[in-house]
N, C-alpha and C positions, 0 to 999 in steps of 0.2 A: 630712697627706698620707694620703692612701685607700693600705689595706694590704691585698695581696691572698697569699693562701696558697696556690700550686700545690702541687697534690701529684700527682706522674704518674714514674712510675720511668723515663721514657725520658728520657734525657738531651739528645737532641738535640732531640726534638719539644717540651719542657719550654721549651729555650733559646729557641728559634723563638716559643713563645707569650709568655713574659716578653716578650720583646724586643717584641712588635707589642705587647701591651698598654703596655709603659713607654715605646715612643714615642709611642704611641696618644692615651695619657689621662697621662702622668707617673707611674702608678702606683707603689708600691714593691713590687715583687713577690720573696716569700721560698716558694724552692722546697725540697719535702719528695719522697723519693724511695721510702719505704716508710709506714706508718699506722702506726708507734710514732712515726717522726719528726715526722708529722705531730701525733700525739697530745701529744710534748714541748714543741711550739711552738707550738701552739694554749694549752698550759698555760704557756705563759712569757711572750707575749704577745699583743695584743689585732689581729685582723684584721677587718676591714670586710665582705670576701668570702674565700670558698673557691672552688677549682675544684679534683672529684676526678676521677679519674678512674676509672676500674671496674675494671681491673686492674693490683693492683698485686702486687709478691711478696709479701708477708703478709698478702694481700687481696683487696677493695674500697670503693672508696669511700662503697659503700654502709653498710659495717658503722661508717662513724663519723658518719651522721649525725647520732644521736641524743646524741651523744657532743658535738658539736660545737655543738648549738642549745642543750644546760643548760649549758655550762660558758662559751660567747660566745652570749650573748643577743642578740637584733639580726643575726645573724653572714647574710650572705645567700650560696645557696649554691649553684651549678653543678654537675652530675654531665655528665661526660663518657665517651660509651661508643662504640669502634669500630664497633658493630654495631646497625643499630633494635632496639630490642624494649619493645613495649608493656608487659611486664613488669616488667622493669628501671624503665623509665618512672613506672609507677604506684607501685610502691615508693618510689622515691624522692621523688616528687613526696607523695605523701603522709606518707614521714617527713621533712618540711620543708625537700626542696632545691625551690629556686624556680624553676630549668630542667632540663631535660633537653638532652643537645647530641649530633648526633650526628659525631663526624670526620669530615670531607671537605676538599677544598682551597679553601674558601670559609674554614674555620677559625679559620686566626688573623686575619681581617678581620673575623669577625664577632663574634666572642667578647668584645670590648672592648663593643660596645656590646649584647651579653643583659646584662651586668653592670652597664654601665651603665642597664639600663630595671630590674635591681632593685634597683640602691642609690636610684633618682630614686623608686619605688613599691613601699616594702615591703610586704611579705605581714603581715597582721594574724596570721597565726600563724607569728610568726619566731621567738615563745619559749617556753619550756615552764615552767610556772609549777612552782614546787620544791613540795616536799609541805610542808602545815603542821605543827605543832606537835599534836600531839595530846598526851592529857589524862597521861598515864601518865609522859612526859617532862619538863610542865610547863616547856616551854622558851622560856615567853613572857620571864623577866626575865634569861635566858641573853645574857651578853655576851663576845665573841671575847676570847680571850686572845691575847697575840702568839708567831708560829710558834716561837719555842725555847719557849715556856713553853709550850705545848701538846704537843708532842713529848714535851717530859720527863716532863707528867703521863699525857700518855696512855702510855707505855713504863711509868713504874711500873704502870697498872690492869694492862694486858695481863701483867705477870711473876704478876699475882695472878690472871689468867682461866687461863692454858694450864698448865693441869695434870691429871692422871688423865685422863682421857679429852678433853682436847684437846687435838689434835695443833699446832693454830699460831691464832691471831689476828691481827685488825690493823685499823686505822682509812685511810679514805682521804677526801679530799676530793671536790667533786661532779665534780670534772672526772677524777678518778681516781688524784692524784697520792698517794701513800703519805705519812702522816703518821707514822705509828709501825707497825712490823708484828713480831711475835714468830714466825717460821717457821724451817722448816729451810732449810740455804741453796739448797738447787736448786729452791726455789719462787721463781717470777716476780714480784716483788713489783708492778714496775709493770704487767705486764700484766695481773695478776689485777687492778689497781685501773681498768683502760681498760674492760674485761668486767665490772665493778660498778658503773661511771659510766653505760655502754650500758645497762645492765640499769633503774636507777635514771629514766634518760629515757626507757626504755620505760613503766614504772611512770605516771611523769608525765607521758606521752603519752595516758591515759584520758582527761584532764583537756581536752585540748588539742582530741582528735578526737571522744571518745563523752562529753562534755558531762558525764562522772563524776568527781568531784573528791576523791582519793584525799589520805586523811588520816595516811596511814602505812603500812609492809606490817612482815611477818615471812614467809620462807620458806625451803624447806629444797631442795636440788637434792642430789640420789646423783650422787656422783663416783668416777671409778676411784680406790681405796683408801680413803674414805671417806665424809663426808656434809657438803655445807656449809653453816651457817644462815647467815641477811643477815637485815640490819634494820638499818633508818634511823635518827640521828637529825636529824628532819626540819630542812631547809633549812641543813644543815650538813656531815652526816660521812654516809657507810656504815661501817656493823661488819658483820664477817663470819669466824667460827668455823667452824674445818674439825678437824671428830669422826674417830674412829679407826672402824671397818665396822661396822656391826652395831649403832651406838649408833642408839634411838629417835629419831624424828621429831618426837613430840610436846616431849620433853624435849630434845629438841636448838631447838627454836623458845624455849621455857622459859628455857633457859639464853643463850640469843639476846638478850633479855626482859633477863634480868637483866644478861648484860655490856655494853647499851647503857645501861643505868642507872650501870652503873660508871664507862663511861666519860664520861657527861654527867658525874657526879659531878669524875672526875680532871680535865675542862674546866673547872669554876665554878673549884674548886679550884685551876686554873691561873692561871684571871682575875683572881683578888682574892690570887693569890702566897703561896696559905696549903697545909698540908698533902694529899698526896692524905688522901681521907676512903669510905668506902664505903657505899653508900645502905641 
């Protein structure tokens, strides 16, 4: 059965569109009311289409496209906006939603079938191709360990990264969901990993639009109270280390460097059930 994911904070205008699409088509339609919720259920299961809509309370629809084309490949997607705006428009339509719609009382009659003209004709850029393997990770003969043995090992690296001048770490998967994270507690774990997934599909967005086919990154962002590095490892995890103020750029990318090494390490290690080991 074709799964579709609303997400639209209004509750009544939400009911009103399920209902014309799942008489409409039989659809199964699961509605999301804010973009953590949507971000939980897109990471828990697998949807055919999205319809977002652009304003939501800790949002719009806009900020999880990118989020939503690396983590459901194939995923086709509708943005919904009360107001024209060629802006809005172009945005989205170029971070890989496949309509634009704008509300009116035509609405819930027509909305069944934009969806239906993009699940019958998908867009050749429905997916974002994940970064590869580059040479420094050697992650060609890397094989998944299963989720408690990779928690456990990556929780041991991270007790051996955050120290002296690192204030927290932590490993998330491509869709953002937190694997293992070493923080203090009023740090967001899952949102900081929705903001590394986004971040992560932008990255692999050169690939998609400017025909440049990105083989890895390392970068650093200055944040209030300190500094955070990120680095891939590719087609798998984001790492990302948050320094106390004042700590180096260069050495913060360096050490970046080094605790994705660690943590591919506390990975293989997980996979074949032997000791963590450090590279």
């Amino acid at each position: 059965m074709t799964r579709i994911l609303l997400v639209d904070a209004d509750e009544l205008e939400s009911a009103d569109l399920g209902r014309s699409m799942a008489d409409a088509r039989g659809w199964e339609i699961v509605r999301a009311g804010t973009l953590i919720e949507a971000i939980r259920m897109a990471g828990e299961s697998k949807f055919d289409a999205a319809v977002l809509d652009t304003d939501l309370p800790d949002g719009s629809g806009l900020d999880i496209l990118d989020f939503l084309r690396i983590g459901s490949p194939g995923i086709q997607i509708v943005l919904l906006s009360a107001k024209p705006s060629e802006q809005v428009a172009f945005h989205a339509l170029s971070h890989g939603a496949g309509d634009f719609v704008v509300k009116d009382k035509h609405l819930e009659r027509e909305l069944p079938g934009r969806i239906d003209a993009l699940l019958d004709h998908p867009s050749q850029h429905t997916t974002i191709e994940t970064l590869t393997p580059v040479q420094v990770y050697d992650a060609q003969d890397y094989s998944s360990p299963k989720p408690e043995q990779t928690a456990s090992a990556v929780e041991a690296a991270l007790a051996d990264i955050v120290h002296d001048n690192v204030v927290a770490a932590g490993v998330w998967d491509l869709r953002g969901r937190p694997i293992a994270v070493k923080a203090p507690d009023d740090m967001d774990a899952e949102g900081i990993g929705f903001a590394l997934a986004t971040l992560h599909g932008q990255v692999g967005a050169l690939w998609t639009y400017g025909n440049m086919k990105p083989t890895g990154y390392r970068l650093v962002i200055d944040v209030e109270g300190g500094i955070l590095a990120v680095t891939a490892i590719p087609g798998t995890y984001v790492v990302a280390l948050l320094f106390e103020t004042g700590f180096a750029a260069r050495r913060a990318l360096d050490r970046a460097d080094q605790a994705g090494l660690k943590i591919l390490a506390a990975l293989q290690q997980g996979a074949s059930g032997g000791d963590v080991a450090a590279p």
